[in-house]
DRENKE-245043 format. One line per 3 residues: their letters; for each residue z, y, x of C-alpha. Coordinates in steps of 0.001 Angstrom, whole numbers, plus 500000, padded with zeros to 6 digits. Layout:
<rs>
a	Z/Y/X ~ ...
</rs>
This chain:
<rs>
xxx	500000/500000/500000 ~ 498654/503344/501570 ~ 501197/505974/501837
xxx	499153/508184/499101 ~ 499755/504992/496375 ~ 503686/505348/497366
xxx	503872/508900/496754 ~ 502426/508794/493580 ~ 504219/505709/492316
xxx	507540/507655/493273 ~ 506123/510840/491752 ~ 505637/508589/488385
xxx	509047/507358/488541 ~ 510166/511011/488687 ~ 508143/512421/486183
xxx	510949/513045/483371 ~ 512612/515309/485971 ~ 508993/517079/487168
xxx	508242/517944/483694 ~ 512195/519041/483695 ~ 512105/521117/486455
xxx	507937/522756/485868 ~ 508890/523765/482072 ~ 512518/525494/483063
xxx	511264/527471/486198 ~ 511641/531070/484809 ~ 508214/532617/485068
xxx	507306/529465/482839 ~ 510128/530266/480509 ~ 509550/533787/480199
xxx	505575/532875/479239 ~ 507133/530152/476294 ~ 509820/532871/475618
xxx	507209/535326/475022 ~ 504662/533222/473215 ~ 507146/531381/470955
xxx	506477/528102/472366 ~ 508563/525172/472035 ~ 509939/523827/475242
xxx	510167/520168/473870 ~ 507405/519828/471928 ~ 505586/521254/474579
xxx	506743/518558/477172 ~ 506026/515906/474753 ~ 502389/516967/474071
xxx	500818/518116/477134 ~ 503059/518059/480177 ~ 503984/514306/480478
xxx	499793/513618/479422 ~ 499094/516277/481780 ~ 500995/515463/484903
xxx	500313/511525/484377 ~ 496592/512410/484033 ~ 496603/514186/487396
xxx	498778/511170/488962 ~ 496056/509015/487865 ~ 493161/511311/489113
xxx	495053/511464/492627 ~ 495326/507735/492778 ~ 491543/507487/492399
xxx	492016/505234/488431 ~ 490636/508739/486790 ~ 487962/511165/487282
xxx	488335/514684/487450 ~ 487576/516769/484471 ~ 487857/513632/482103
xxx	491135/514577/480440 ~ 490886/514799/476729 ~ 494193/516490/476125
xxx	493250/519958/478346 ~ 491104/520408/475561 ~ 493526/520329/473220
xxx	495804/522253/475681 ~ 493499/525488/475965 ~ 493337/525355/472329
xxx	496708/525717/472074 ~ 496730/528054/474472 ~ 493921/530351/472617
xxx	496158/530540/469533 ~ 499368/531121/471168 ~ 497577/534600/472551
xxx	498077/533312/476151 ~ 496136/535340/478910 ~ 493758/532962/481480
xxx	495751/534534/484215 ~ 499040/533194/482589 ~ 497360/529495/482319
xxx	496721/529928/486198 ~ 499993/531082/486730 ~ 501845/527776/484159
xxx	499518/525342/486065 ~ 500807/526662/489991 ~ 503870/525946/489299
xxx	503555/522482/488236 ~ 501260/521686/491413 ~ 504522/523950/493805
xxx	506769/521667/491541 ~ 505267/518140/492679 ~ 505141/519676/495990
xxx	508902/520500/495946 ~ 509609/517443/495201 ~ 507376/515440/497572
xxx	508803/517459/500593 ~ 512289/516688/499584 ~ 511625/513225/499596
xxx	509566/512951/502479 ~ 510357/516110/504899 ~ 507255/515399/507178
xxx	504734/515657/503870 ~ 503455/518758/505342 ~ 502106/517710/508949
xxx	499942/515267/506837 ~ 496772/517354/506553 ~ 495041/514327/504838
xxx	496960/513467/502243 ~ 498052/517722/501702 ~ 494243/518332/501387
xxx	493209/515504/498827 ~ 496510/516904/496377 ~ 495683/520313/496924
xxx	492196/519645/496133 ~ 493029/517940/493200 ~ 494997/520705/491825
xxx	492026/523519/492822 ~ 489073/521024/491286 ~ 491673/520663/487775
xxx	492838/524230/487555 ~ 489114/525779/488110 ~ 488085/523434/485509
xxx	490665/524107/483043 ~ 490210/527789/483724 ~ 486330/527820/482562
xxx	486951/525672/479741 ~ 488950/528355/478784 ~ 487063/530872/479299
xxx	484388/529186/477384 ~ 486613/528326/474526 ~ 487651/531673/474249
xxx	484571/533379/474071 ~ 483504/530812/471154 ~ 486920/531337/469653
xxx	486043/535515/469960 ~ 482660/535089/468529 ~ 483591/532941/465861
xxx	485790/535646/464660 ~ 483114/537756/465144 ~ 481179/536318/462688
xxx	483915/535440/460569 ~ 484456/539419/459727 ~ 480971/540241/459496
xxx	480068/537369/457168 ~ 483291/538767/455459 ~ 481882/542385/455217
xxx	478561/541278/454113 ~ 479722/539193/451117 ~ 482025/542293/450088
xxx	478855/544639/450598 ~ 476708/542551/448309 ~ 479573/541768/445729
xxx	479656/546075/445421 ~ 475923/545809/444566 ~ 476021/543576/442307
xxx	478610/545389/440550 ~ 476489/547938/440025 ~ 473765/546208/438194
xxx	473504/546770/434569 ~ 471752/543520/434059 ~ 474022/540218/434459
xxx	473754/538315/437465 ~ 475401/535199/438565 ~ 474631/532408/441239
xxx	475510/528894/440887 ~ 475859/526414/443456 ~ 476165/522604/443307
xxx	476975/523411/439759 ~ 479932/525756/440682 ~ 479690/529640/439894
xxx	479417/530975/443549 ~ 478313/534709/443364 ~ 479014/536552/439712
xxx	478890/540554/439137 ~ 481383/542235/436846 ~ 479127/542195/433274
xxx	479333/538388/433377 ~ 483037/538488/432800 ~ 482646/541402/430500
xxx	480534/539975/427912 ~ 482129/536627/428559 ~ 485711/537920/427661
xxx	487050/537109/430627 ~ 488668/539301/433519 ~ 487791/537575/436549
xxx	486285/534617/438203 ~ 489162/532862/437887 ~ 489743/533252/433944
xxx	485844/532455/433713 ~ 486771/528673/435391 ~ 490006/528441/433548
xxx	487718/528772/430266 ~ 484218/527075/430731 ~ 484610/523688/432656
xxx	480799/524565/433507 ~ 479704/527635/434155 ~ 476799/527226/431726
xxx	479215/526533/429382 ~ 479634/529938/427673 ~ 476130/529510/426549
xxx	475816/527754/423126 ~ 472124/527548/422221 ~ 469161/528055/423852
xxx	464997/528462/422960 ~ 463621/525836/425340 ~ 464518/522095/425721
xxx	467545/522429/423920 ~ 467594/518696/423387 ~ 468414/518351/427629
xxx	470563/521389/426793 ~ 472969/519754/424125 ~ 473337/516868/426296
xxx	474572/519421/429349 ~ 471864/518483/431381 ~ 472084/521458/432640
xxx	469861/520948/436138 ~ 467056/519264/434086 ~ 467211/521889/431479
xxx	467267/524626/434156 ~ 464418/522711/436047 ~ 462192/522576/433076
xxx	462538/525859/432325 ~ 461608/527056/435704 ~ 458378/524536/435835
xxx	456910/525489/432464 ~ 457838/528778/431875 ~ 458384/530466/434417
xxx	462312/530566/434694 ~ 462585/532528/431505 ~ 463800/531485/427887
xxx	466593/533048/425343 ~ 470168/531901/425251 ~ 472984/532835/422648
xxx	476675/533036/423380 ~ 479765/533795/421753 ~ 482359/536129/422999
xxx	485817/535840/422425 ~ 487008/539300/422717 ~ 484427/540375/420365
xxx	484431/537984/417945 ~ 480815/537912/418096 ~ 477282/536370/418852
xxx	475395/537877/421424 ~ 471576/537359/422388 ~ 470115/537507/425843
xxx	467216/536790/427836 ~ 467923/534401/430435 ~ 465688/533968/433948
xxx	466744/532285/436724 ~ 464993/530933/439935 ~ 465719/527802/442087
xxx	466529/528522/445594 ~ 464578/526264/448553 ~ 465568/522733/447829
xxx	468988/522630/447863 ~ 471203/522647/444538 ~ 471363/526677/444021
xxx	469918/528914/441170 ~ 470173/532269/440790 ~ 470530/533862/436817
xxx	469542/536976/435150 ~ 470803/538003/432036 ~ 469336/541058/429998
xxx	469356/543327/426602 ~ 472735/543628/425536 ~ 470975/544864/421969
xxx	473259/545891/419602 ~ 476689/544865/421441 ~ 475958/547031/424448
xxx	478709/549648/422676 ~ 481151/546701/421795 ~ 480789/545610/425479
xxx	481903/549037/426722 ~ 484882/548447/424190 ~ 485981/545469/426308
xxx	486116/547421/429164 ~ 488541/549561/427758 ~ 490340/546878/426540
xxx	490244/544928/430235 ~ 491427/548503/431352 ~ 494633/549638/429159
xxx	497696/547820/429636 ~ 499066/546614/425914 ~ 502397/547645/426101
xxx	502044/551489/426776 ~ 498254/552183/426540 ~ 497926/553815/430503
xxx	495624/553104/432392 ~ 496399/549680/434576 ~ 496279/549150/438249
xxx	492281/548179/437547 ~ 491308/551566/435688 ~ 493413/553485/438028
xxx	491671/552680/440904 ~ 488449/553332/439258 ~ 490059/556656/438126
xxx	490996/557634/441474 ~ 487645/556709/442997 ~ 486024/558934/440576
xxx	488318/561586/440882 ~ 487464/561468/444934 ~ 483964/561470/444052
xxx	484451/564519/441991 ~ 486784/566929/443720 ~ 487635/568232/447399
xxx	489373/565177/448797 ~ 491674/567510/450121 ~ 493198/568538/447005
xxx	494350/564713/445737 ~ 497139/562975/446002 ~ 498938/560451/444139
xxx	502789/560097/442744 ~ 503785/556196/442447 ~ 507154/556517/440313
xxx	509284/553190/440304 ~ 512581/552130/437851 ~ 514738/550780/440274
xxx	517289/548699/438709 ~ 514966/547830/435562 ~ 514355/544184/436606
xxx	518254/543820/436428 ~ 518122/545760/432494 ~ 515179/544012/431135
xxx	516922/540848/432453 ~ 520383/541295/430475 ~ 519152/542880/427807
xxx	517015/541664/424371 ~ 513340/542122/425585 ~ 512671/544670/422787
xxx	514982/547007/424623 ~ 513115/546969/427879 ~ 509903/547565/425822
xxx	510765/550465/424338 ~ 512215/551950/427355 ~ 509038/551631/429502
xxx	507394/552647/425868 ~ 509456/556145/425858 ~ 508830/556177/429693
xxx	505073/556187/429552 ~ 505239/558355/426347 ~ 506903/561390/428943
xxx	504010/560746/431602 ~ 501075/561197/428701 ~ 502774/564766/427972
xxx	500655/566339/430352 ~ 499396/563498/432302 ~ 497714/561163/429779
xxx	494301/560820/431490 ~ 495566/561019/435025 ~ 498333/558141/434716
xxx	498561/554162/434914 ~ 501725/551633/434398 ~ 500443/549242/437541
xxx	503003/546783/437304 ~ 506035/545372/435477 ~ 508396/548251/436887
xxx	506215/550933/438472 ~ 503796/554321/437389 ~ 501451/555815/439356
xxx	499669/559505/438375 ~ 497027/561107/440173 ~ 497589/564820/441607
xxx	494690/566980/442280 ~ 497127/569007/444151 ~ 500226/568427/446082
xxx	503090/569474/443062 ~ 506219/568681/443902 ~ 507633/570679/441380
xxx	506049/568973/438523 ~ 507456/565531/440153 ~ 511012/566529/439982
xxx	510509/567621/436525 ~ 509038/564093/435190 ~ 511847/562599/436846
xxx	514155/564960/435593 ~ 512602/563743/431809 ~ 513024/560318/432392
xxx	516949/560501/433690 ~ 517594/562385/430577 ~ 515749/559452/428533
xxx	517560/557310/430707 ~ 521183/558947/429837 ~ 520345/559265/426277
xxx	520222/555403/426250 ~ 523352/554933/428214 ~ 521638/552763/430925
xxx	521365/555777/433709 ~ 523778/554294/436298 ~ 521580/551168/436081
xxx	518485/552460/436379 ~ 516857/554879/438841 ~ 513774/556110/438951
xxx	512248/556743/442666 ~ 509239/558648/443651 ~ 506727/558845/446352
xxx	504069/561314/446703 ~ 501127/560398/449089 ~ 498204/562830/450306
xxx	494954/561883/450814 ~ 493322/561463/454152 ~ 490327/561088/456193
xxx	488392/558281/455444 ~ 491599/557033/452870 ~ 491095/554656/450109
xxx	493101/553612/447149 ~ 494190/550951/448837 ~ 496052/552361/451843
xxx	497136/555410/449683 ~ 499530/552669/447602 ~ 500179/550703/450531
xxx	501510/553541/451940 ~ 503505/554597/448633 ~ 504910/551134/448478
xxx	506000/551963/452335 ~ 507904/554973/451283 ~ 509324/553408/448011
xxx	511231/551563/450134 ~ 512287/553982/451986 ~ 513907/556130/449241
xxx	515532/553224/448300 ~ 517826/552517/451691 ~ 519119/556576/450819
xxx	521464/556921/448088 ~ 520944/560639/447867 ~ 516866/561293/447671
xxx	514912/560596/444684 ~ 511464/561551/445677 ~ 509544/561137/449010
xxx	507249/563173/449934 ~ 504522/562185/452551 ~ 504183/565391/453862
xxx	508008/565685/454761 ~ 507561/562470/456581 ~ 505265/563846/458871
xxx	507314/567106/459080 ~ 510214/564747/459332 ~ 508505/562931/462383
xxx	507531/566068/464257 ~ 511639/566904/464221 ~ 512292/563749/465226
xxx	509678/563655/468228 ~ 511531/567180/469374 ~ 514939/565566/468793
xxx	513475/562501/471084 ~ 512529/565011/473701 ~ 515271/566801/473453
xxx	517614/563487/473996 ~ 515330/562168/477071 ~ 515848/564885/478774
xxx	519531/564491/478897 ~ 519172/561138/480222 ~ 516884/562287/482809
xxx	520020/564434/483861 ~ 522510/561372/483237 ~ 520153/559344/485040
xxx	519638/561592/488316 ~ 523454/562246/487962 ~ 524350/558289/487628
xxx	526331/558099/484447 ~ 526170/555670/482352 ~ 525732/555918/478492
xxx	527302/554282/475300 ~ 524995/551800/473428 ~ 526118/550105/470643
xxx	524190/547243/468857 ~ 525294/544935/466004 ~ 525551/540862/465547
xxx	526325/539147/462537 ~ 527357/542631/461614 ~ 529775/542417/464777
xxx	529486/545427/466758 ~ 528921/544665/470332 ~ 529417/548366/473240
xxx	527899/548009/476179 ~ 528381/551197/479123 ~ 524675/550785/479734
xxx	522797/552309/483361 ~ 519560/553776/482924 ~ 516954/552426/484689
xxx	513902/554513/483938 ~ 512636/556921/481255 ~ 509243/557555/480480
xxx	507672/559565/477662 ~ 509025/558448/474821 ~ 511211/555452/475927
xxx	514483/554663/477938 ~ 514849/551259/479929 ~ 518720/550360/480297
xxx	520767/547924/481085 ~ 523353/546133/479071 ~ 526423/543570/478648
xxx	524687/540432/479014 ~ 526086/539138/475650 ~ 524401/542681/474140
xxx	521581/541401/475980 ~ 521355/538240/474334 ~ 521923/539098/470725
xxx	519099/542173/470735 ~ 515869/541019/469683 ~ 512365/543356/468816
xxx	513059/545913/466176 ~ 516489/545760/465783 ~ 518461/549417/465943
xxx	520960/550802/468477 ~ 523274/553739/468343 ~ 523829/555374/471379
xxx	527081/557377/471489 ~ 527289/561129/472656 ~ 529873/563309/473697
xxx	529050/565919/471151 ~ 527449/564896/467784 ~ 524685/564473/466670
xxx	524712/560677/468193 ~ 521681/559092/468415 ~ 520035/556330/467042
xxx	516872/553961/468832 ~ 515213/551014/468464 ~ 514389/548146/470480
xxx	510912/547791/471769 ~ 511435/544694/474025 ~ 514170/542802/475620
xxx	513589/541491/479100 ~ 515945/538554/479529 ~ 514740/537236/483041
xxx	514985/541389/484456 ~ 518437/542033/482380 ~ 516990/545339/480902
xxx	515923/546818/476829 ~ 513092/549172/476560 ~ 514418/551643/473556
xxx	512061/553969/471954 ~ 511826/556018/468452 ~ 514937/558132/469267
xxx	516731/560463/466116 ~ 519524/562394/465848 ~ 522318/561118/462919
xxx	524950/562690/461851 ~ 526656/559391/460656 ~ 525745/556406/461748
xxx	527286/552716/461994 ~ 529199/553773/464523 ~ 531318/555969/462226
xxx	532300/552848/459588 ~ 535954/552185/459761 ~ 536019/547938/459332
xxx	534791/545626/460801 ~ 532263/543501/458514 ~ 531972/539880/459886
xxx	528968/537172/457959 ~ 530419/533685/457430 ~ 528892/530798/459423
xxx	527486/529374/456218 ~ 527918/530490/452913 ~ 531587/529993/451115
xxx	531581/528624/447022 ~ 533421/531613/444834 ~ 534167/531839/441529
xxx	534132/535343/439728 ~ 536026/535991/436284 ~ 534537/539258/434105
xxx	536286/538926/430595 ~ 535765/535558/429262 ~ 532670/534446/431751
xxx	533016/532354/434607 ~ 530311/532752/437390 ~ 529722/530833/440420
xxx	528421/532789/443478 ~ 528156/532553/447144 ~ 530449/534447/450066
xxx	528198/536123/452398 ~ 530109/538288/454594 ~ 533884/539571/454845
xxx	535445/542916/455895 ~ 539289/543775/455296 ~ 538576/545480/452081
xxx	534772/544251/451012 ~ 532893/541236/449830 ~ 529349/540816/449762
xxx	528920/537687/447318 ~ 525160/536300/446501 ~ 524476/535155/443012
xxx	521649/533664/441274 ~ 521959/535698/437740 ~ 523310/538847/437030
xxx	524805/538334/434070 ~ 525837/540805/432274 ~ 527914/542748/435250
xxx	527547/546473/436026 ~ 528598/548671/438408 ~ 531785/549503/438315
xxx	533231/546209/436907 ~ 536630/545266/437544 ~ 536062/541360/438353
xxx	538490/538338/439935 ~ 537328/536092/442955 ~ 538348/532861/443519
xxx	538055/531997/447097 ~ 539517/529601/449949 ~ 539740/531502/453004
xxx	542814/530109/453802 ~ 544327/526451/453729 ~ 543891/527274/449769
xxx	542424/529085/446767 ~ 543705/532525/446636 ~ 542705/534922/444019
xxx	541245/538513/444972 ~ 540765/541429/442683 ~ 537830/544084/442955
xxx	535438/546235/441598 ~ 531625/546120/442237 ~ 530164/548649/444371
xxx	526372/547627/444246 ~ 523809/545441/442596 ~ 521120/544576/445090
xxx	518113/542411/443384 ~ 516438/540478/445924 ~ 513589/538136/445266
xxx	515569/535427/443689 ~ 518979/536095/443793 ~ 520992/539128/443670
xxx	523744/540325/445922 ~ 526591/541726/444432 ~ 529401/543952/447065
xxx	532748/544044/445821 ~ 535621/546353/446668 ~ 538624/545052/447174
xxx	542206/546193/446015 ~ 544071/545981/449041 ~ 548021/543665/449222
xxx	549966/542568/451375 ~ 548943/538967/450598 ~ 545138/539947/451173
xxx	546334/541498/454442 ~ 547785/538908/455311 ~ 544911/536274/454963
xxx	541609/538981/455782 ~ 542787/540362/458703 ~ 543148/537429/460966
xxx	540180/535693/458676 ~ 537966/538452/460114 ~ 539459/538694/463458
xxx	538968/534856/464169 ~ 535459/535048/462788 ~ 534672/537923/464959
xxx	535868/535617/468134 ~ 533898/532976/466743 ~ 530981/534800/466517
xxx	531143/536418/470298 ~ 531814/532780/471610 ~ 528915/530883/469998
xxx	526979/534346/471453 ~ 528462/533411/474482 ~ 527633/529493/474241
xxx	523798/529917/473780 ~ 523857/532765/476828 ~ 525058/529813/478994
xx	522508/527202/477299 ~ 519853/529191/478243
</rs>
């Protein structure tokens, strides 16, 4: 046995702790880290294939270049994001990793220029290899995508065509509707392609008698019907259908044309006759919601796009209004009640608004503004809290505003996406009702002044080597770190941090960083460097108040604790989410019938056994299927006694689990 043969028979023998030590050297972890790749499944999938491939290849029992699974390892590689230089970088350390290795067992490895030359070789002829496949793969991968969005914007560009056609005009394939404009659904009765499917189990279907062959047509023969038609005359014959909405018969001319030889026809469908004007009634219809008569989020787009077409785009601008808290109403109350409130709602926007406004969705208005008025805003929502007070349900239902401006190249899409954006903005502050969009960009040019402003006092700290106060929070535990800047650029600051700060900070989350003088100063994190121990902060803005300010500590439970609440006669069974000394923040699945302000009993075992605690709820936060309810609590002795080291202990916990997966990694 030649001393190559040994080398790699040991090497196999070691390969659990070669794949060991290549995955967990740190450059390698820092490219999983950043990529989101799992260091086990990993392992399992392509580095014991990968290495044992190459041990087989140096051995001479495999040919370069013949290894199935790089293929599915630059795949991989394409979707995780991962950079051709960062493959290069991965695969050198897993040939300096067998090297390691070899030289520790055998300390003379490198005065053997044979055997260092065939392994290095080996590694140079895989990696160059690997490294054009790549390449290759990637450009396919780019192109693909490529032609994915064009083929994309193409099929929307023809679908806006078609939707301009008077005439109906529909394509079938392999007897499926493939391509249909607008008037199809219209004089079919149906709103969309979707409906259309739902109704006729064939497309041709909605057709109920026909001039020509209608023998082949009862029988649904529909392809030897159609083909007929086409051979002997000419694609063309009349068709009768019945529409729903209408209640009536309609008569059409129908032509349609075969396409090549595969199973595709393409259909024409003209003269409306007499139920053109009942047609245009379906629209209307299609385009009014039931309940209130506005406009829906269909017709409002149209009524936007018209309104763009039709005035300075300058001058519009669009008020979405939504009734927070009416989910929670409409859900505890009879549904006539919730009716007539959105009923008396939309009856205040049609005072002065009625051709300009829409209800878009179960809880939400929208208007168009063909000028920024602020003033008029305040005063519908002024109308609808006093509506809302005259029916006693104004503490559980607030109505929030946004007001967006139109802009360059906008469309009605990104002009609600963007009201949606600031809807939820208004909702985190307790004191605003409306949001304007043009305060938000006043509102960011004070806060870029207030970021400049607050760099250049740490360029002063940081020439003058002081350290500053940054406080982030885990688990709602808040963890202060004397952090030393590093460097400053622009618009960000690069510090360093406790290491268990470190640890627990993660993209996006915010930091408060402490002053001597207030305003303190709130940032976010823009990356977290765990192999160079340093946070990149950026978005700096002065607050008044801030977390820092709160006076107890709030801890979240491991896993969530079984309560019980009493109101009156109910019983309700909830789940403890997190614990301070004088608050509980308890998840439920229905409402019920609580309010703010209720004075309710919790059952809970916080202790070696149930104890009862007394409170009254501070907020009702909906959520997408559950609701969470937080509950101030009336302060004892006895509560005392069992919160305070409840919270402390948690608190511990929570810093020494922190602590635990610092050391794992």
């Amino acid at each position: 046995m030649d001393e190559l043969e040994k080398m790699v028979i040991w090497l196999i023998e070691q390969r659990y702790d070669l794949v060991n030590s290549w995955l967990n050297k740190d450059i390698v972890q820092k490219y999983f880290l950043d990529h989101k790749i799992n260091n086990a499944q990993f392992a399992k999938k392509f580095a014991h294939p990968i290495l044992l491939y190459n041990l087989d290849v140096l051995r001479g029992n495999k040919l370069p270049g013949t290894c199935h699974i790089m293929n599915q390892f630059v795949n991989y590689m394409i979707k995780k994001n991962i950079k051709s230089q960062d493959i290069f970088i991965i695969c050198t350390q897993l040939r300096s990793t067998i090297l390691e290795s070899l030289s520790k067992n055998d300390p003379d490895l490198f005065k053997k220029s044979e055997i260092m030359i065939k392994i290095l070789d080996l590694f140079d002829e895989n990696l160059s290899g690997v490294l054009a496949n790549f390449d290759a793969k990637l450009l396919e991968y780019n192109l693909q995508n490529q032609a994915n969005l064009e083929l994309i914007k193409y099929a929307k560009r023809v679908q806006i065509i078609l939707d301009t056609q008077k005439n109906i005009i529909f394509k079938l394939h392999d007897n499926k509707l493939f391509l249909a404009n607008k008037p199809l659904y219209l004089a079919t009765g149906v709103l969309n392609a979707k409906e259309f499917q739902k109704c006729f189990f064939h497309p041709l279907d909605f057709i109920e008698t026909t001039t020509m062959y209608e023998n082949l047509f009862k029988r649904k023969e529909y392809d030897q019907w159609l083909m007929q038609i086409i051979k002997n005359n000419g694609g063309a014959c009349e068709i009768e259908f019945f529409n729903h909405q209408l209640n009536k018969h309609s008569m059409m001319s129908l032509n349609v044309q075969k396409i090549d030889e595969l199973n595709d026809f393409i259909f024409t469908l003209e003269n409306f006759s007499e139920t053109e004007r009942k047609i245009k009634k379906i629209e209307n219809i299609i385009a009014l919601d039931p309940l209130t008569d506005l406009a829906n989020l269909t017709k409002f787009k149209e009524m936007v796009q018209e309104q763009l077409q039709a005035h300075s785009q300058d001058e519009l601008n669009i008020l979405m209004i939504h009734l927070e808290g009416f989910k929670i109403f409409n859900d505890t109350h009879d549904k006539k009640s919730g009716e007539d409130l959105i009923k008396n709602i939309s009856d205040i926007l049609k005072e002065d608004n009625k051709d300009n406004s829409a209800k878009i969705d179960f809880e939400r208005f929208a208007l168009i503004l063909k000028e920024k008025k602020l003033n008029n805003a305040q005063e519908i929502i002024n109308k609808i809290n006093l509506l809302l007070e005259e029916n006693n349900c104004k503490d559980r239902i607030k109505p929030l505003a946004a007001i967006v401006v139109h802009r360059k190249n906008d469309t009605i899409e990104l002009m609600l996406a963007r009201a949606d954006l600031l809807l939820e903005q208004v909702k985190m502050d307790s004191l605003e009702t409306i949001v304007d969009e043009t305060l938000i960009i006043e509102k960011e040019r004070i806060r870029l002044e207030q970021e400049k402003k607050f760099l250049q006092l740490m360029k002063i700290n940081y020439q003058e080597k002081r350290t500053i106060s940054v406080t982030n929070y885990y688990l709602e535990i808040g963890i202060k770190s004397d952090a030393t800047i590093l460097f400053i650029t622009k618009n960000q600051l690069i510090v360093t941090v406790r290491k268990v700060a470190l640890f627990s900070l993660y993209q996006g989350d915010p930091v408060y960083i402490q002053m001597p003088q207030k305003p303190d100063y709130k940032a976010f994190v823009e990356k977290v460097d765990k192999f160079e121990n340093h946070v990149t902060l950026h978005l700096f803005q002065a607050v008044e108040s801030s977390a820092l300010d709160r006076k107890h500590v709030h801890v979240k439970l491991d896993r969530p604790l079984e309560v019980s609440l009493s109101f009156e006669s109910e019983k309700i069974n909830g789940q403890l989410q997190s614990v301070s000394i004088n608050t509980f923040e308890i998840s439920l699945q229905h409402i019920h019938t609580l309010q703010i302000g209720d004075e309710i009993e919790i059952t809970a075992n916080l202790s070696d056994k149930e104890d009862l605690y007394r409170g009254q709820i501070l907020k009702i936060i909906p959520l997408t299927e559950r609701f969470i309810l937080v509950v101030h609590l009336e302060v004892t002795s006895s509560t005392e006694e069992i919160l305070s080291p409840y919270v402390s202990n948690r608190q511990l916990e929570i810093i020494k689990n922190l602590q635990k997966n610092i050391l794992k990694m």
